[in-house]
C-alpha positions in Angstrom: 9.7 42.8 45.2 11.9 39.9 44.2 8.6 37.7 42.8 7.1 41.2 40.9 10.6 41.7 39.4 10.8 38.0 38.2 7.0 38.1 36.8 7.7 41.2 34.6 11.2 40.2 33.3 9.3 37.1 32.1 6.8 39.0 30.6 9.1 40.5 28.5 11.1 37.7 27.5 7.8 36.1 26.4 6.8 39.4 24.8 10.2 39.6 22.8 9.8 35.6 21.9 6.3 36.1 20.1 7.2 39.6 19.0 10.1 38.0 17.0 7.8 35.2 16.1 5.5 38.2 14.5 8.3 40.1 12.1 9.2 36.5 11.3 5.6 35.8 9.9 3.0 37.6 11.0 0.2 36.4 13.7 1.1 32.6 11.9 4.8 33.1 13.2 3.8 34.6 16.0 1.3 31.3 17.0 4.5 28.9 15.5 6.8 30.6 17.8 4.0 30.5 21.1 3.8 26.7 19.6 7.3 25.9 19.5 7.8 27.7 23.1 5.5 25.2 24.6 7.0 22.4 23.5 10.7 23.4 24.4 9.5 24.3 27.6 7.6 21.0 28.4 10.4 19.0 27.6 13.2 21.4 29.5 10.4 20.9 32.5 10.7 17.4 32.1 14.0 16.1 31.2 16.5 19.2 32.2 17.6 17.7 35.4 18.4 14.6 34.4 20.4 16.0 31.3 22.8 18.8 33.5 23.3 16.1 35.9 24.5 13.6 33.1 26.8 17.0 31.5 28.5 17.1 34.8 29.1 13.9 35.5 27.4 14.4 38.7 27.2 10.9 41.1 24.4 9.7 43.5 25.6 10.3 46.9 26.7 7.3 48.9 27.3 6.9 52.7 30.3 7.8 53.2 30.2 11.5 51.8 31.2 13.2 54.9 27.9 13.1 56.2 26.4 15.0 53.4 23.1 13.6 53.3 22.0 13.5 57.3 23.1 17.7 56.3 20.6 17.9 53.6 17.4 16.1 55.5 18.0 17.9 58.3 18.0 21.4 56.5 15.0 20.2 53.9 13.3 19.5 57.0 13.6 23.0 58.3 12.5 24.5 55.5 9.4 21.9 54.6 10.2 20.7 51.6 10.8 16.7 50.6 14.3 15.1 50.4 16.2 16.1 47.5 18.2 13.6 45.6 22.0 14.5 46.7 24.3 14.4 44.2 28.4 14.6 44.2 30.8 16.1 41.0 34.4 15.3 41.1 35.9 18.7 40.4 38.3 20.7 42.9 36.6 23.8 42.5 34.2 24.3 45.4 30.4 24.7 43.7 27.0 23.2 44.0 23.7 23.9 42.3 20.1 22.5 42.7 17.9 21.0 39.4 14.3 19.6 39.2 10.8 20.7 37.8 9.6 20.9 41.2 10.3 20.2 45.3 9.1 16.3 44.8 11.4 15.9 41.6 14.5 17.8 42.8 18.4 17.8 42.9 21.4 19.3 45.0 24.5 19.1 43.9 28.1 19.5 45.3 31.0 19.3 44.1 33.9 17.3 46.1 35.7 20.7 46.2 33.2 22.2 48.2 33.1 19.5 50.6 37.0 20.0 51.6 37.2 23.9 51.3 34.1 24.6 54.0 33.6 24.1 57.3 30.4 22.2 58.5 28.3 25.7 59.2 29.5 26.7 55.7 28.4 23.7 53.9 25.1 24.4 55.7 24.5 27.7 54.3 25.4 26.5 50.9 22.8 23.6 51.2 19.9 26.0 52.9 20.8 28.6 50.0 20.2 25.5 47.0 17.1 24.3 48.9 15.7 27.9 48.6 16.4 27.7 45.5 13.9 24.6 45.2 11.9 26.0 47.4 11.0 29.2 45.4 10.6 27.1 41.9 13.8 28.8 40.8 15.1 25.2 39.1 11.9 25.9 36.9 12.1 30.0 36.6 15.5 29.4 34.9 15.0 26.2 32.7 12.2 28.3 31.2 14.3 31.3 30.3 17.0 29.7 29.0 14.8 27.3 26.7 13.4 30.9 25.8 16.7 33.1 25.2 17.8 29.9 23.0 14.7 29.4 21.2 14.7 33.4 20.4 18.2 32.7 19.0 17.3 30.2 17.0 14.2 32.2 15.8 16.7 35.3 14.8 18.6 33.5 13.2 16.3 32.0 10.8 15.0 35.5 9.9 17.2 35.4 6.7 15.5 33.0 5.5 12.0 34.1 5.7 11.1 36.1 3.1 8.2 38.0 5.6 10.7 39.4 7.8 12.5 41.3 5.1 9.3 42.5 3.7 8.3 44.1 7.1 11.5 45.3 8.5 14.0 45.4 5.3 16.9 43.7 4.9 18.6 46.0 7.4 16.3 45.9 9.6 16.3 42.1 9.5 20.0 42.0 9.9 19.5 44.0 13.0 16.9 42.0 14.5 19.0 38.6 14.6 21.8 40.5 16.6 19.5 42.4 19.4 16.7 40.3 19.7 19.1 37.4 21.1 21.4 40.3 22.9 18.3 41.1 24.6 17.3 37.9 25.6 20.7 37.3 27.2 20.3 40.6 29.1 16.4 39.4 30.5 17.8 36.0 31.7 20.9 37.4 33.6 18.8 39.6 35.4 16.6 37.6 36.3 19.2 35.2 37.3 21.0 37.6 39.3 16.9 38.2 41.2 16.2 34.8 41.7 20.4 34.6 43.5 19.3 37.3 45.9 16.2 35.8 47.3 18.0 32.2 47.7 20.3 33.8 49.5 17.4 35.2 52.2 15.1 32.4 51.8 18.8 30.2 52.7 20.0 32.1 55.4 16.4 31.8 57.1 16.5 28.1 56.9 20.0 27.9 57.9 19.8 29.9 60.8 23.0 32.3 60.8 23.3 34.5 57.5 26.5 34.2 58.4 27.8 31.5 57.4 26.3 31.8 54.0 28.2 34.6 53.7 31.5 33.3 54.9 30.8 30.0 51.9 30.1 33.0 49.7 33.4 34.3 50.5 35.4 30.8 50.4 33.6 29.5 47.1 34.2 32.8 45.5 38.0 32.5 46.2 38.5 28.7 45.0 36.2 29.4 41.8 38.6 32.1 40.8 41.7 30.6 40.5 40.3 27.0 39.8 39.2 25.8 36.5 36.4 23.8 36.2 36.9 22.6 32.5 33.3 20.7 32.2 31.5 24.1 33.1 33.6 25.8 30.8 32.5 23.4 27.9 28.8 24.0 29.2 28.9 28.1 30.0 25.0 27.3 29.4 24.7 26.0 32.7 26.9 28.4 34.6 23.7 30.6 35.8 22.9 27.0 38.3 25.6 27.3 40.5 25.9 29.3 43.9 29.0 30.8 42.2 29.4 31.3 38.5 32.2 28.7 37.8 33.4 30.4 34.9 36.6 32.5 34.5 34.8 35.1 32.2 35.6 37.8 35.0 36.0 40.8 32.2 31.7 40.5 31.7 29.8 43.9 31.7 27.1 43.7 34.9 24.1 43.8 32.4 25.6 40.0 31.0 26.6 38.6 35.1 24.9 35.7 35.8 25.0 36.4 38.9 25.3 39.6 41.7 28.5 40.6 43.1 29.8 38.5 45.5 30.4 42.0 47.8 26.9 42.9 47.3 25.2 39.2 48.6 27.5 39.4 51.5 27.3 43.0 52.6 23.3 42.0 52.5 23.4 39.1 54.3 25.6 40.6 57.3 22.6 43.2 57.6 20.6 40.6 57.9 22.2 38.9 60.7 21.3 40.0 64.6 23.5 41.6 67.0 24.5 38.4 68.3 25.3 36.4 65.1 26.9 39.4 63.8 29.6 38.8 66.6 30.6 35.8 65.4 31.7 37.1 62.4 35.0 35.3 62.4 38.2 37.4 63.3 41.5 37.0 63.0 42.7 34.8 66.5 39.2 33.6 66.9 38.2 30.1 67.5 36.2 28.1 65.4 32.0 29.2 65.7 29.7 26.4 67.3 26.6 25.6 65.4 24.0 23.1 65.2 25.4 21.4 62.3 28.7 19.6 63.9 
């Protein structure tokens, strides 16, 4: 259900690119706007990763992260998929995202925050959930849609200058076009944003082994993202649909304009997920730390 959902929400943003492209100028705008989607789209495919790395500062890993990388082959091994490059941001807000145009050209990305905040099985279900990520194209889905909600903006907002538009739709009409053809674009990439977050979070929790502890990071990165700023993100809101948890502190947002689900909702459906067994580990107040596979 997750992939049919994705497939038609990018119909229609496609769909509302060349139908602005259209009132713009006709089938000619229409073909300059399926033109000029291509092209932003090849070089997004190509080049995106390297660029949000570079915007967040983001580090190779070295050796002595904690252990960070022996965590990463070992889970991109479990779910068949190459070694990612692993990456490190100096922030204390615990985050992390994954980047690439494919499996063979891909990125995770923590940030040092992360590292101290979660325990080992945490940090596991973080990784797993990034790795699905990667392993469902996702780093692709959404460099696509966001070159196309931008490149609909731009489009809307040249309307006043065309004198085609105004002949078709009036100059009302054009007015109204370069507010809700970009306020619908926004509203097509958060949903299917908020799609892609549910299905890492399965996809994760099946590589990872306990939904659990997925959850529990959920929890724990939710907390620290709330009352930490992380001032690079908030220069780049652009990016914020990457990470597990958005790392902005736009909390008043209507749900049609979340980048991502409720943080109650991804938990509650990754505790059904869990068996009897791993459900009673569900840590408790007085309970000792959880053994797991990860140290």
């Amino acid at each position: 259900m997750g992939y049919t959902k994705t497939a038609l929400l990018m119909a229609g943003m496609t769909a509302l690119f060349m139908g602005v492209g259209w009132m713009l100028g006709g089938t000619g705008g229409m073909m300059i706007a399926l033109v000029v989607a291509a092209a932003m789209n090849l070089f997004s495919w190509w080049s995106s990763d390297k660029m949000v790395l570079r915007m967040h500062n983001a580090r190779p890993v070295t050796g002595s992260d904690g252990g960070l990388v022996p965590l990463v082959a070992d889970l991109a091994r479990r779910a068949e998929l190459p070694m990612p490059a692993v990456y490190v941001i100096e922030t204390e807000q615990p985050n992390a995202f994954a980047t690439g145009r494919n499996p063979d050209n891909a990125a995770v990305a923590v940030t040092t925050g992360l590292m101290r905040s979660l325990s080992r099985a945490e940090l596991a279900g973080v990784i797993a959930h990034e790795l699905a990520h990667i392993k469902n194209r996702d780093t692709l889905i959404m460099t696509v849609t966001a070159t196309f909600a931008g490149a609909i903006s731009m489009l809307a907002n040249f309307a006043m200058f065309f004198g085609g538009s105004r002949e078709r739709m009036g100059l009302l009409g054009t007015i109204a076009m370069m507010i809700l053809a970009p306020l619908a674009a926004t509203v097509v990439q958060m949903a299917i944003s908020r799609s892609r977050e549910y299905e890492a979070d399965r996809v994760g929790a099946e590589i990872c082994g306990d939904p659990n502890w997925l959850a529990d990071a959920l929890i724990g990165i939710q907390r620290g993202a709330s009352r930490i700023d992380y001032h690079t993100a908030e220069r780049n809101p652009g990016t914020a649909h990457m990470f597990i948890i958005n790392p902005l502190h736009a909390h008043a947002v209507d749900g049609l304009f979340r980048t991502h689900p409720a943080t109650e909702e991804r938990v509650a459906r990754l505790r059904a997920m869990a068996t009897p067994v791993q459900q009673s580990r569900v840590p408790r107040a007085g309970r000792g730390p959880r053994r797991n596979p990860w140290g």
